[in-house]
C-alpha positions as CSV (number, residue, x, y, z in Angstrom):
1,X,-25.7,16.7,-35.2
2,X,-25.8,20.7,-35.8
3,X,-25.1,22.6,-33.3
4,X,-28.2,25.3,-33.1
5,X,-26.3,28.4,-32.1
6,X,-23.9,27.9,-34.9
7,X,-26.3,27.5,-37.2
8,X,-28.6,30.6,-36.0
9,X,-25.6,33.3,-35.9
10,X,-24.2,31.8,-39.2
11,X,-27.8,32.3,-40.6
12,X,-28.3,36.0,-39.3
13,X,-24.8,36.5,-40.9
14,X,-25.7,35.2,-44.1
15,X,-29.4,37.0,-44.2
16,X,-28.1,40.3,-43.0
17,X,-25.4,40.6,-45.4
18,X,-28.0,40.9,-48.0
19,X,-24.9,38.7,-50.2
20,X,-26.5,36.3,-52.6
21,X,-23.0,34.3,-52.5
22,X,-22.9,34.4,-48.8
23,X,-26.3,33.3,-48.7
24,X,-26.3,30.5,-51.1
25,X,-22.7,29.2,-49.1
26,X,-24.9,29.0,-46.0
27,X,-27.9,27.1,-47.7
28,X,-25.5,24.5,-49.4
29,X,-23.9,24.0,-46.3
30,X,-27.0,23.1,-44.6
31,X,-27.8,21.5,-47.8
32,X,-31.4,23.7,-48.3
33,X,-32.9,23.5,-51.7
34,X,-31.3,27.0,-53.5
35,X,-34.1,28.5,-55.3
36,X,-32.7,29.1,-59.5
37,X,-35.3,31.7,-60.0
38,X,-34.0,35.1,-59.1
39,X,-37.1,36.7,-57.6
40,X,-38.1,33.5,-56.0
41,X,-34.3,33.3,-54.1
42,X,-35.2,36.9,-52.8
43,X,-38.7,36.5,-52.2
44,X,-36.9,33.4,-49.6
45,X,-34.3,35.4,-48.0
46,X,-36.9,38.6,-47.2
47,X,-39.4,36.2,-46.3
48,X,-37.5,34.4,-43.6
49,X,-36.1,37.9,-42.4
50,X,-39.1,38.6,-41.8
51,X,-39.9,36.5,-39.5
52,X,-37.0,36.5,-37.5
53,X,-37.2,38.4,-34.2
54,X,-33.9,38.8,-33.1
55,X,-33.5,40.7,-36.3
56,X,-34.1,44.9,-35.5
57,X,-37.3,46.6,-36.7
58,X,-35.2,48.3,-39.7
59,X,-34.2,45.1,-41.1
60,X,-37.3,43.5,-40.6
61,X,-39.2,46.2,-41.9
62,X,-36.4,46.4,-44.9
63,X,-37.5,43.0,-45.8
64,X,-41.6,44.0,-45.0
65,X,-41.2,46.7,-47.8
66,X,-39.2,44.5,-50.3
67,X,-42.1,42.4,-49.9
68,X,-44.6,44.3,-50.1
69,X,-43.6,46.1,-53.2
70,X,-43.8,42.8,-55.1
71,X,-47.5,42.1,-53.3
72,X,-45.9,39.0,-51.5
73,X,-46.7,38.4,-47.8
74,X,-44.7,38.2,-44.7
75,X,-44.5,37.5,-41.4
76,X,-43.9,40.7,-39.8
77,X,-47.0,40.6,-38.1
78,X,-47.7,37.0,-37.4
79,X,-48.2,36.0,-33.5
């Protein structure tokens, strides 16, 4: 069984960092499917930061921009 508040401050870690290794370490441990395409692993990482609340409006917003720059959507705004 994971334990859920392991798993959310490892993620944050891991998503903050903005550290493709320290990302991909986190996804293998909780064995989730790595993306091999390079803009598709990004277009992951800024899309689940974007949803995540806890996260501060600069990071969010970071990931909002990175986003929206490559016409991709988010979830900045989602209820």
């Amino acid at each position: 069984m994971i334990d859920l508040a392991s798993f959310v401050r490892e993620r944050d870690e891991a998503l903050l960092s903005l550290d493709r290794k320290k990302i991909e370490a986190y996804m293998r441990k909780y064995d989730c499917p790595i993306p091999t395409q390079d803009t598709l692993f990004w277009a992951t990482v800024h899309k689940a930061r974007s949803a995540i609340t806890s996260f501060s409006d600069d990071e969010r917003q970071k990931s909002v921009d990175w986003l929206t720059e490559r016409k991709l959507s988010h979830f900045r705004d989602a209820p």
